[in-house]
MARKESE-694249 format. One record per residue: y, x, z of N, C-alpha, C in turn; residue number from 0. Coordinates in steps of 0.02 Angstrom, whole numbers, plus 50000, padded with zeros to 5 digits. Layout:
N
Y,X,Z,Y,X,Z,Y,X,Z,NUM .
...
This chain:
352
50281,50302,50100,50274,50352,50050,50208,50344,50018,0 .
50209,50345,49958,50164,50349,49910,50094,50375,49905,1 .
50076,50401,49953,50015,50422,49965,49953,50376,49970,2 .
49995,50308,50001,49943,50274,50043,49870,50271,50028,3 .
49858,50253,49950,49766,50229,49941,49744,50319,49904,4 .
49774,50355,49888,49752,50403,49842,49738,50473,49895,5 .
49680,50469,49900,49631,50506,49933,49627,50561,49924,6 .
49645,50564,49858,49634,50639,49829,49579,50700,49861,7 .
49530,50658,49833,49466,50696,49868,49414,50737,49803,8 .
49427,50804,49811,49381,50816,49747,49293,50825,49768,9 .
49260,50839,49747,49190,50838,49763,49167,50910,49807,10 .
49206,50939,49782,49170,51014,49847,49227,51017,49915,11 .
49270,50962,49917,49296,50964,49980,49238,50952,50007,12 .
49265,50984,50095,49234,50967,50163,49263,50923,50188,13 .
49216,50879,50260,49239,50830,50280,49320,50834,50301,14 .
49332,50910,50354,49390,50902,50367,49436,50899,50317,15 .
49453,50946,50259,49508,50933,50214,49497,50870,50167,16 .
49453,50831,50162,49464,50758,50136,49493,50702,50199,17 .
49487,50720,50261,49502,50707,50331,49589,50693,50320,18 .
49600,50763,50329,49671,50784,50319,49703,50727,50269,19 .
49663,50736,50184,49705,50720,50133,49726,50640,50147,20 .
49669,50583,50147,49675,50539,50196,49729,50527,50223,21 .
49731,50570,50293,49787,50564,50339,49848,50542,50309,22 .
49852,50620,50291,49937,50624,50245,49935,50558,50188,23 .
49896,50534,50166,49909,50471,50117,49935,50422,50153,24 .
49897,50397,50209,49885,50329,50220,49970,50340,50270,25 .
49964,50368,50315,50021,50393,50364,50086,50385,50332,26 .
50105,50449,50271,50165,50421,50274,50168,50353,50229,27 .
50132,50354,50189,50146,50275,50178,50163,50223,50195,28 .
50111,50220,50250,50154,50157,50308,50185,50171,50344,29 .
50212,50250,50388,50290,50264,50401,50320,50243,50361,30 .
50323,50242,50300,50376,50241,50270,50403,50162,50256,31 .
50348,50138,50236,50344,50049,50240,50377,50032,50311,32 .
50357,50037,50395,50383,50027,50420,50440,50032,50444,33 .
50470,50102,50418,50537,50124,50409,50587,50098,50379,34 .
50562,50079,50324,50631,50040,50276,50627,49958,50299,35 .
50553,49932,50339,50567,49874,50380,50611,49872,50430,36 .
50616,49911,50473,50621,49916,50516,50712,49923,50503,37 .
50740,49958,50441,50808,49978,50438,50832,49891,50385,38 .
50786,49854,50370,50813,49790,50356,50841,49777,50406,39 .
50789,49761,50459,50807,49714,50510,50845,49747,50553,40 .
50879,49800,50599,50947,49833,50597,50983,49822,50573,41 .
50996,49850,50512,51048,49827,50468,51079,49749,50481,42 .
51024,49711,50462,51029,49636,50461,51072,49607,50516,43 .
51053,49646,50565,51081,49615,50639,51148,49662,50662,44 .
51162,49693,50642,51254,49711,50631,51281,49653,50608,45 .
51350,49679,50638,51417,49641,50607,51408,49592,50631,46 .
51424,49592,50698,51436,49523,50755,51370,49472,50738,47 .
51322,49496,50717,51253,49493,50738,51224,49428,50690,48 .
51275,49436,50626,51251,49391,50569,51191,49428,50545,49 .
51168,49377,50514,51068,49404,50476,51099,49381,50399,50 .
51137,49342,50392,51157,49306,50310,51194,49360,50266,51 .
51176,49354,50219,51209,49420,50161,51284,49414,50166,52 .
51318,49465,50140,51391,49455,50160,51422,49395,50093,53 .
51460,49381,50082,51484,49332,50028,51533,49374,49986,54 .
51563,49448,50017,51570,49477,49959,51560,49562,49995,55 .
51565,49604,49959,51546,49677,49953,51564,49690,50029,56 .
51555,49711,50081,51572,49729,50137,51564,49787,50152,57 .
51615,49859,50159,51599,49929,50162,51565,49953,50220,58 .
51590,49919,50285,51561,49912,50348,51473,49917,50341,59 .
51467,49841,50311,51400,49829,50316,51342,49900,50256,60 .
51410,49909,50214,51362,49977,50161,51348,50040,50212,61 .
51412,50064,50229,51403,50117,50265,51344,50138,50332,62 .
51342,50053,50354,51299,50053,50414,51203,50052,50394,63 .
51224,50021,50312,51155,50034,50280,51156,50111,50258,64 .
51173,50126,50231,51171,50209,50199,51147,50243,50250,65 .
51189,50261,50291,51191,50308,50370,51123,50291,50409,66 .
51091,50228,50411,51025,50205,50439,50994,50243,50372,67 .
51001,50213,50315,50954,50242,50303,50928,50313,50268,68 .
50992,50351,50283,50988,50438,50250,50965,50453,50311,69 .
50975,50433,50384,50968,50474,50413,50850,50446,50426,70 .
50846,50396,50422,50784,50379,50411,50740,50414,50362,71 .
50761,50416,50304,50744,50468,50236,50731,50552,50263,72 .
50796,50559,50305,50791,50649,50325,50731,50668,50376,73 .
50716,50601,50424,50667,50609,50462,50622,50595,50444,74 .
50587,50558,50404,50512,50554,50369,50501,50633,50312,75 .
50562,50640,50287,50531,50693,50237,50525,50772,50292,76 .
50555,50767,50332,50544,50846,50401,50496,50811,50429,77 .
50462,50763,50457,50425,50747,50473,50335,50760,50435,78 .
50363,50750,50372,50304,50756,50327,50298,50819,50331,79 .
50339,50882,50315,50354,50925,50301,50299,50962,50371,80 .
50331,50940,50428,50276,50985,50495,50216,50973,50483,81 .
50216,50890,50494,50161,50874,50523,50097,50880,50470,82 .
50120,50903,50395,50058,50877,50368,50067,50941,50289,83 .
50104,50947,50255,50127,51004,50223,50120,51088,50237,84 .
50146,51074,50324,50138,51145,50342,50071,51179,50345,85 .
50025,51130,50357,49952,51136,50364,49926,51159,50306,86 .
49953,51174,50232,49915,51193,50171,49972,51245,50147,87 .
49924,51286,50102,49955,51338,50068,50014,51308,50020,88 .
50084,51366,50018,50111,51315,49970,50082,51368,49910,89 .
50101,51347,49855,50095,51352,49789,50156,51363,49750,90 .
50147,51366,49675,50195,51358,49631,50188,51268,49614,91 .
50217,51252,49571,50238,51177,49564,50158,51141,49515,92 .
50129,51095,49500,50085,51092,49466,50055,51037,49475,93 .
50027,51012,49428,50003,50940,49426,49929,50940,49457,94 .
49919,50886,49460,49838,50863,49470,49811,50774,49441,95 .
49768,50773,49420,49749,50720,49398,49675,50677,49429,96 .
49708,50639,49477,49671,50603,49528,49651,50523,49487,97 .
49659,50521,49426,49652,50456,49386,49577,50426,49391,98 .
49569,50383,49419,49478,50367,49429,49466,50373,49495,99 .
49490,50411,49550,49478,50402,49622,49492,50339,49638,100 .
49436,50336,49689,49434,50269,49747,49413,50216,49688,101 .
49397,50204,49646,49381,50157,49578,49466,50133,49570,102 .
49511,50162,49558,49599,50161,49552,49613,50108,49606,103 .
49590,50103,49668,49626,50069,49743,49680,50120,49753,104 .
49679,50182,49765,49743,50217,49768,49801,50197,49718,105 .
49770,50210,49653,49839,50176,49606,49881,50096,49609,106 .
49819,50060,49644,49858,49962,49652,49908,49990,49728,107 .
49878,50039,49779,49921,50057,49822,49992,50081,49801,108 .
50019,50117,49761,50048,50147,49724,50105,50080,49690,109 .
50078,50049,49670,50113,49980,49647,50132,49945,49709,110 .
50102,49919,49767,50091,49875,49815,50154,49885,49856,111 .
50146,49969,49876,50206,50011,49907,50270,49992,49868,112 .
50272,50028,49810,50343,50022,49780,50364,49958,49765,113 .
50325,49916,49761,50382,49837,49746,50381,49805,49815,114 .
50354,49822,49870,50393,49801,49936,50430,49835,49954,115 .
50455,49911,49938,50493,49946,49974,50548,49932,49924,116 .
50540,49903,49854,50593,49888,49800,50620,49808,49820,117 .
50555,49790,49852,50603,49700,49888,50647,49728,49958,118 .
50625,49754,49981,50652,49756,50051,50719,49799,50047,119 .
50717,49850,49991,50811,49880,49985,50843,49835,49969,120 .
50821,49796,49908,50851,49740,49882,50895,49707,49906,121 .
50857,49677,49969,50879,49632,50006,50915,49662,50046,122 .
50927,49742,50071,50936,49743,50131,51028,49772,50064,123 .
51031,49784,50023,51075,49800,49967,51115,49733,49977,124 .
51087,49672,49941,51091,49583,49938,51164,49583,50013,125 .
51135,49612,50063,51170,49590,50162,51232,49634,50147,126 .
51207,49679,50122,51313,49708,50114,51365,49685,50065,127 .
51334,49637,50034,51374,49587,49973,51374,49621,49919,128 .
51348,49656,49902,51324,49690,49808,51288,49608,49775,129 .
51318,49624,49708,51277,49577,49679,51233,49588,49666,130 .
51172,49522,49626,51106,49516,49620,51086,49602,49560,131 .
51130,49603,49519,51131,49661,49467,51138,49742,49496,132 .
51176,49735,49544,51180,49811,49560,51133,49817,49632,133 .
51100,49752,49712,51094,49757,49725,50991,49781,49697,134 .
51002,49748,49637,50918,49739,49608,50890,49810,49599,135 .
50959,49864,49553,50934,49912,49535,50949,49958,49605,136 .
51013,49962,49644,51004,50016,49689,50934,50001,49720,137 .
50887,49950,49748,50831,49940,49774,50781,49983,49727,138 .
50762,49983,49671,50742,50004,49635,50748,50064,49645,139 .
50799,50096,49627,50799,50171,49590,50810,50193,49705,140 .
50831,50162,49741,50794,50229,49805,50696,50206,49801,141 .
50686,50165,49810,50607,50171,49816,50589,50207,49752,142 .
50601,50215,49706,50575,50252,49656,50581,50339,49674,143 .
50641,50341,49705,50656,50423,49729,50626,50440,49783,144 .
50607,50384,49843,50561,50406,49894,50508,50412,49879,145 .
50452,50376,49821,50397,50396,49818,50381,50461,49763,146 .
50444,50493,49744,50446,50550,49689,50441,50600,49715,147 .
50514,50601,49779,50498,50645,49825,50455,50677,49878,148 .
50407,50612,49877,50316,50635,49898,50289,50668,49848,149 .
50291,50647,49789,50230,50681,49728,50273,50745,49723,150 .
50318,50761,49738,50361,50835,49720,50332,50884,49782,151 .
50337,50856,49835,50296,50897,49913,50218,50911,49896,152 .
50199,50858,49872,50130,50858,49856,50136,50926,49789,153 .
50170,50923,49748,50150,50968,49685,50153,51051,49704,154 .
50190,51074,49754,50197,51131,49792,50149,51134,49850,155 .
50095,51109,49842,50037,51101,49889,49987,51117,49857,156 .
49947,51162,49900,49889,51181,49857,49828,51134,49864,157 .
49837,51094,49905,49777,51035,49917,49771,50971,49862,158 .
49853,50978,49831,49884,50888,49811,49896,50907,49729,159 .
49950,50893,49730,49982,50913,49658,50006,50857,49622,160 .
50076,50844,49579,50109,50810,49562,50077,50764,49529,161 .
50062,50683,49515,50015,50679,49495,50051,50610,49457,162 .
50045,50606,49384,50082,50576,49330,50035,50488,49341,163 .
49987,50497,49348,49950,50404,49352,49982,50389,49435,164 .
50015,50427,49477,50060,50387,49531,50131,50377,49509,165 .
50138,50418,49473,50200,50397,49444,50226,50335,49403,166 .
50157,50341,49381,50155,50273,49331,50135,50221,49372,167 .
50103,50225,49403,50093,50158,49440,50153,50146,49493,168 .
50195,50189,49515,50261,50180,49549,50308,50132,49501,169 .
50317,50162,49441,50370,50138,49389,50329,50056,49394,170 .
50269,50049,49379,50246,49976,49374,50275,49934,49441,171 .
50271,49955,49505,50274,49930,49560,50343,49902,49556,172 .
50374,49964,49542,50463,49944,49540,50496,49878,49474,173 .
50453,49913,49441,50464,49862,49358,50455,49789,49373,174 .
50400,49801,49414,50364,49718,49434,50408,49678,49483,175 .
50454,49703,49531,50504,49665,49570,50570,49643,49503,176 .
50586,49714,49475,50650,49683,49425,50635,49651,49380,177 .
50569,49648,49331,50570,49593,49274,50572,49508,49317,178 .
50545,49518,49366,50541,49441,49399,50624,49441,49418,179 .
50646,49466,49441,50734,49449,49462,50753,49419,49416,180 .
50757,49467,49352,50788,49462,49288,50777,49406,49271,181 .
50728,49383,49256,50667,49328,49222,50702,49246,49266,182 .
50696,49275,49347,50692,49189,49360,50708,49206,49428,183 .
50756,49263,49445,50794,49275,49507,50760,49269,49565,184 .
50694,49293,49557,50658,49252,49620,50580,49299,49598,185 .
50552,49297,49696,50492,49325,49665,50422,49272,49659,186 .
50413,49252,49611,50345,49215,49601,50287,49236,49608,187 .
50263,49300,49596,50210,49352,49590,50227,49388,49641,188 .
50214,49385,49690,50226,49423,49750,50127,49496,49753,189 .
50138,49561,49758,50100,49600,49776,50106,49613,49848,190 .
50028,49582,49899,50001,49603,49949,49950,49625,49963,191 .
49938,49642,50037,49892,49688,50056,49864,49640,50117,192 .
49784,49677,50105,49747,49639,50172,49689,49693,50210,193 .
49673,49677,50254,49596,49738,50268,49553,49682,50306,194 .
49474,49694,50268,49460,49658,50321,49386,49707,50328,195 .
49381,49707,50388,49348,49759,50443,49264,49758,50412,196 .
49267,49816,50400,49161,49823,50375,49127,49854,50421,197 .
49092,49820,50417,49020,49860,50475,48981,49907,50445,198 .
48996,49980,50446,48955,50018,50404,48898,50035,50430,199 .
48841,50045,50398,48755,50037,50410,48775,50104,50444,200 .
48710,50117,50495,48688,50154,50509,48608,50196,50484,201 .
48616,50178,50426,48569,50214,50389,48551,50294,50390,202 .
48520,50330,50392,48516,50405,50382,48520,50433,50298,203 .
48551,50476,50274,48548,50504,50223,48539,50554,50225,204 .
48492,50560,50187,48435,50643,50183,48488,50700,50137,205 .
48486,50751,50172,48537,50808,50149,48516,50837,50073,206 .
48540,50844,50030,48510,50862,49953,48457,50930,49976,207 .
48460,50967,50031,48435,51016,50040,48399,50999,50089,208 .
48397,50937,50113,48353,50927,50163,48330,50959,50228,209 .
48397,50978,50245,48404,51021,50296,48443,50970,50358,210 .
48469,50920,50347,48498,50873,50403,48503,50815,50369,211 .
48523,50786,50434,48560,50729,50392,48626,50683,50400,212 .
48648,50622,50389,48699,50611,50427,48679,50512,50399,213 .
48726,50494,50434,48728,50406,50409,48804,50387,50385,214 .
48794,50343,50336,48852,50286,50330,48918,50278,50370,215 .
48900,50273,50411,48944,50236,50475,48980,50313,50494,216 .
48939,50371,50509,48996,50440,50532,49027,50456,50473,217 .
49017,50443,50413,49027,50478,50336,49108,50430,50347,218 .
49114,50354,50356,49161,50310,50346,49196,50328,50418,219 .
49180,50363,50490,49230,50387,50535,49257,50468,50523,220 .
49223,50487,50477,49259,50541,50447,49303,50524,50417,221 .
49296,50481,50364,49357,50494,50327,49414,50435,50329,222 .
49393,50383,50376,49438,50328,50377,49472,50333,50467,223 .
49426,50363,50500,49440,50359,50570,49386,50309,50615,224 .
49377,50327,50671,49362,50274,50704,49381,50223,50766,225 .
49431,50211,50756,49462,50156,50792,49495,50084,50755,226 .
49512,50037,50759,49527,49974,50728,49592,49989,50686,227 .
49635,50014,50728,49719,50032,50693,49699,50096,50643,228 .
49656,50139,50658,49632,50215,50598,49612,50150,50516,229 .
49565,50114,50553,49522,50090,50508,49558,50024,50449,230 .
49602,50006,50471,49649,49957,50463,49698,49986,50410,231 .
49736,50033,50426,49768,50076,50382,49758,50120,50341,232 .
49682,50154,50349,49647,50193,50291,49593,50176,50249,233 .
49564,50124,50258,49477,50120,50232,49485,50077,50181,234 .
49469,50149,50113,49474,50091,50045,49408,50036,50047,235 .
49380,50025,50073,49313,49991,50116,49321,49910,50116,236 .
49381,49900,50158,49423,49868,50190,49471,49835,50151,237 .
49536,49868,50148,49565,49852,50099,49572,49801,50041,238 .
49598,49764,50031,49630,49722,49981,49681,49713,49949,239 .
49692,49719,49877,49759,49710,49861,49767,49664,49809,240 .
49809,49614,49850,49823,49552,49793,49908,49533,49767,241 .
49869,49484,49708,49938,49460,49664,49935,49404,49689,242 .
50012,49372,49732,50004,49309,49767,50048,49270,49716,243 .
50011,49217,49675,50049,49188,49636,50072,49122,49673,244 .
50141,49099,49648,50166,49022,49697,50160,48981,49606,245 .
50133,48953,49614,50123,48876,49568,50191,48826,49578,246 .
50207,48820,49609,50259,48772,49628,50334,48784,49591,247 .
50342,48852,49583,50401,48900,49548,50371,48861,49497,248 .
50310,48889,49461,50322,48881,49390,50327,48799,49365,249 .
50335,48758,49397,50337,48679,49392,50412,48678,49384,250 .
50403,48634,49320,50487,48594,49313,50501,48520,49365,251 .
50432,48494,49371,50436,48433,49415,50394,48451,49472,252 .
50400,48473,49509,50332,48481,49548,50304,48429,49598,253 .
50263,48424,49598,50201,48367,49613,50220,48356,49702,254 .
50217,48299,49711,50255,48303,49790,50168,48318,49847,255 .
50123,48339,49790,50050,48369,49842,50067,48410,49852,256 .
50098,48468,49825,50095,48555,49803,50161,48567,49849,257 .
50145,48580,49899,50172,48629,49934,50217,48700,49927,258 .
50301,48696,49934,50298,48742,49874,50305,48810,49897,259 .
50270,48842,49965,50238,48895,50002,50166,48895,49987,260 .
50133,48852,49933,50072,48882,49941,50060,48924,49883,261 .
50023,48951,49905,50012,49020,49838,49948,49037,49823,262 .
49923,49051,49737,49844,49076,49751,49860,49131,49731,263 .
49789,49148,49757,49815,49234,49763,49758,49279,49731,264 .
49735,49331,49673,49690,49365,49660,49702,49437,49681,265 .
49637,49443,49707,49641,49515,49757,49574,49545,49714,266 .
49566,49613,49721,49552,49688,49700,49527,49731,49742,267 .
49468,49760,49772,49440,49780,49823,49393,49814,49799,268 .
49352,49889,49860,49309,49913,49844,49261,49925,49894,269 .
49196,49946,49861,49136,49942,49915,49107,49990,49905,270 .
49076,50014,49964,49034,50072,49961,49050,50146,49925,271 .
49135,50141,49957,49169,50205,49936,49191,50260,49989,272 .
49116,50310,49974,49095,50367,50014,49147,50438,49995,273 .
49175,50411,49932,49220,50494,49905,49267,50490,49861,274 .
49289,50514,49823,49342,50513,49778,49319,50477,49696,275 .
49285,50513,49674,49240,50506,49617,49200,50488,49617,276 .
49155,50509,49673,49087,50487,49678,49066,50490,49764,277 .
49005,50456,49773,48969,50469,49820,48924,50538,49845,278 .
48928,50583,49816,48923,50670,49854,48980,50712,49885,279 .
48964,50716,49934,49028,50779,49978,48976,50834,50008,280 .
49009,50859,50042,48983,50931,50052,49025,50917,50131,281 .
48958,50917,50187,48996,50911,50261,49032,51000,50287,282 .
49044,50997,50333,49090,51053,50371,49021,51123,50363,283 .
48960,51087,50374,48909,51147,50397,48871,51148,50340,284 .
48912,51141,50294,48884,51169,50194,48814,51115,50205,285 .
48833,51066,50209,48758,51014,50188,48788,50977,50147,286 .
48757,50966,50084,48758,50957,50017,48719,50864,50000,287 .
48766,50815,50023,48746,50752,50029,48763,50698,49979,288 .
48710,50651,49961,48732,50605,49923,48719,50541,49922,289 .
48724,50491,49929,48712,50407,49942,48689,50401,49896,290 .
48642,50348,49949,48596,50317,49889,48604,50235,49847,291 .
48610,50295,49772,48672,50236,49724,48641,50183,49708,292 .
48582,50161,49723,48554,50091,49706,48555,50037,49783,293 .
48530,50052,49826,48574,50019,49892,48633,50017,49906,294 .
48659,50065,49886,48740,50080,49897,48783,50094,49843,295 .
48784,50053,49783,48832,50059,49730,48887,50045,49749,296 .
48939,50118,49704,49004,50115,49718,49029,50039,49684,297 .
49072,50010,49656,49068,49916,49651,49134,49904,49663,298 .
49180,49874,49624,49241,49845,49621,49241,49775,49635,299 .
49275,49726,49678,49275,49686,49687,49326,49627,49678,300 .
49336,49559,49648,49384,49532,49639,49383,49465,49680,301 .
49432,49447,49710,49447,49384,49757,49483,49345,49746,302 .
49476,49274,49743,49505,49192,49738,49526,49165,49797,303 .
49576,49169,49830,49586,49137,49868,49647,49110,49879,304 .
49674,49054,49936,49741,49040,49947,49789,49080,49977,305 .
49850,49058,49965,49900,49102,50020,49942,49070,50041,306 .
50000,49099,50067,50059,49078,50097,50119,49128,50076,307 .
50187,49090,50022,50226,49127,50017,50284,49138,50105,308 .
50297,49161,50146,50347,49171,50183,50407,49174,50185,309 .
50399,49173,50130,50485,49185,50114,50501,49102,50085,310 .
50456,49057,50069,50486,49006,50019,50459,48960,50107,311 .
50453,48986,50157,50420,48939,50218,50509,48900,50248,312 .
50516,48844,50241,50574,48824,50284,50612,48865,50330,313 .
50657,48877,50377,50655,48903,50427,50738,48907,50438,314 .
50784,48863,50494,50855,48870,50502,50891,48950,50507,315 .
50841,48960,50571,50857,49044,50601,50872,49102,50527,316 .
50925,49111,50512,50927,49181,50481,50876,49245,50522,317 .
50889,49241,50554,50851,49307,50589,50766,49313,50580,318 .
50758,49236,50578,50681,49210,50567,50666,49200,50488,319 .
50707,49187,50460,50706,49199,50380,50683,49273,50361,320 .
50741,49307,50389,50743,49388,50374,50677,49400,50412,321 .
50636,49406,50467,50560,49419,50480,50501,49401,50423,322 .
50532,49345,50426,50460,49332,50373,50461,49334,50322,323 .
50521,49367,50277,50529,49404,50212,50519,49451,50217,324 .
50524,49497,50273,50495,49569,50297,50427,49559,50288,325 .
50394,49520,50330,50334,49524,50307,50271,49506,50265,326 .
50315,49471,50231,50277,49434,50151,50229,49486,50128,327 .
50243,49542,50140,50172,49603,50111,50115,49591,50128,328 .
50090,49557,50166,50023,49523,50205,49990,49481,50173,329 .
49941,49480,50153,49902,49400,50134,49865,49376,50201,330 .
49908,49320,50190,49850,49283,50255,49789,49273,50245,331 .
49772,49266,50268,49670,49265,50305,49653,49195,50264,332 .
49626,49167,50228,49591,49100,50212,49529,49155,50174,333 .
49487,49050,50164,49424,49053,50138,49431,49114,50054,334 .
49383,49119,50038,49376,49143,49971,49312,49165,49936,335 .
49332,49173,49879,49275,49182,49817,49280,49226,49820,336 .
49230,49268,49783,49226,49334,49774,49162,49346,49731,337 .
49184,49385,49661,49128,49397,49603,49157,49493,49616,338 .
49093,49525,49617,49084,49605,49595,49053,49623,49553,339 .
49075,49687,49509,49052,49725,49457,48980,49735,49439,340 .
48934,49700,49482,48873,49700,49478,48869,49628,49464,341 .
48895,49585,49458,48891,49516,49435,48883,49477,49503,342 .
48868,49491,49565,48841,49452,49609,48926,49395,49634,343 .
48930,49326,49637,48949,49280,49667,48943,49275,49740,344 .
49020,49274,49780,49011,49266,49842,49067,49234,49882,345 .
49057,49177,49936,49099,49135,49974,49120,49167,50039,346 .
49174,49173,50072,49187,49179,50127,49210,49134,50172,347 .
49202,49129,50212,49239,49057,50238,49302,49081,50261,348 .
49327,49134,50300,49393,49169,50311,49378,49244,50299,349 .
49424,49251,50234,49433,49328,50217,49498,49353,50229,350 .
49507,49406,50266,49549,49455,50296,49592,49494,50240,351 .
């Protein structure tokens, strides 16, 4: 669910309710990602334990998708509903405009989500024998209704509120799996995700009132968590989100060097992102704090590096096919470039 990068943190929140908002983003998001993985590969392995799409419409194999997955749908949205909804006032219905948080890492989240959860119905549509035309759009139009039906929970929330730049970046996410079908039946431009782990300073930052203080490093276990799996799944810090392009697709002859799983890939990242808008929050015990923006500029970041398509990787096993099309959302780990909004040039030898 759609929450994942959008923080929705306004400036006079406290640590805990930017804590919370967080939570509920990043959480159901990747419930939900793992959920509709998780009901591929089920699905897949019905019907005397074939993984290969059916060769024509099979009601068996629909019904056994539907029923997995309404009843999957009913438990993430009561799920959302306790664990994280009940906790805020409701409201009347009403928008909010979160456009510019996280430097828009919540909004590439927003895209990232919906065209894997728009590949993965697809395909899991593709296994009950629908054709390429009806299995393209039913994929489409449910991931488009699961991440609507978040911004609709959210708009009866007095913390959240319906919010039209996720919407739009949903419609892009989804748009971006079907113009490539349409186009060349195939995905060439694949959108993934990466995190790779920051060491936040332990610096002190002097309270605007100069009454305490706090550092870097508790500011980023407030609001990302502090453990590896918290930090992994929440920290726009961390985080990466790339366009994995395959070169080899777009060749009419292709070159017998070019590998035609290899992929380059441009990724999108941010640094030194203490808040929503900006670097001032306001902690639990009304201390009135702000980073210091010349050591610590907020800073958008862009990355060059290689990849690996998974899905175009050899492999006899159907079952092993169907895994590593599940998990094509990943960019693997190689070397890379990296230029930021401050102009500075930078090499990694393995970026995460």
């Amino acid at each position: 669910m759609i929450k994942w990068l959008s923080g929705r943190m306004t400036r006079n929140d406290n640590v805990w309710d930017t804590y919370i908002k967080i939570r509920h983003s990043i959480r159901s998001r990747i419930l939900l990602l793992v959920l509709i993985q998780s009901l591929a590969v089920v699905a897949n392995g019905q019907d005397i334990g074939f993984f290969s799409p059916a060769d024509s419409f099979s009601q068996n194999r629909f019904w056994i998708s539907t029923g997995i997955g309404t009843a999957t749908y009913g438990v993430v949205l009561v799920g959302l509903q306790k664990a994280w909804y009940a906790e805020t006032e409701q409201t009347r219905f009403h928008t909010f405009d979160d456009w510019g948080e996280w430097r828009h890492m919540d909004k590439l989240g927003h895209i990232w989500t919906t065209y894997n959860e728009t590949r993965w119905l697809t395909q899991g549509a593709r296994w009950t024998g629908m054709d390429r035309y009806s299995s393209r759009w039913s994929g489409a139009g449910v991931a488009f209704v699961l991440q609507t039906s978040v911004e609709v929970l959210d708009a009866f929330s007095s913390k959240w509120g319906f919010s039209w730049p996720d919407m739009a970046a949903n419609t892009i996410g989804a748009s971006w799996y079907i113009t490539q079908d349409i186009l060349w039946k195939e995905q060439r431009i694949l959108i993934k995700i990466s995190s790779n782990p920051v060491s936040y300073p332990k610096d002190l930052i002097p309270g605007q009132s100069h009454s305490g203080t706090v550092t870097y490093a508790t500011r980023a276990d407030e609001l990302y968590g502090d453990n590896f799996a918290s930090k992994y799944l929440k920290d726009y810090n961390a985080m990466t989100i790339w366009m994995s392009i395959n070169p080899a697709s777009f060749s009419h002859s292709k070159p017998d060097w070019l590998p035609e799983w290899l992929n380059v890939a441009v990724g999108i990242s941010g640094e030194n992102l203490y808040g929503g808008f900006d670097n001032t929050w306001t902690t639990s015990d009304n201390l009135h704090i702000s980073a210091d923006p010349i050591n610590y500029p907020r800073i958008t970041q862009v990355f060059l590096a290689p990849d690996i398509d998974l899905s175009r990787v050899r492999v006899r096993s159907p079952f092993l096919k169907t895994i590593l099309h599940g998990l094509n959302f990943i960019k693997i780990p190689a070397p890379s470039l990296s230029f930021d909004s401050k102009g500075k040039w930078s090499g990694h030898w393995l970026y995460f």
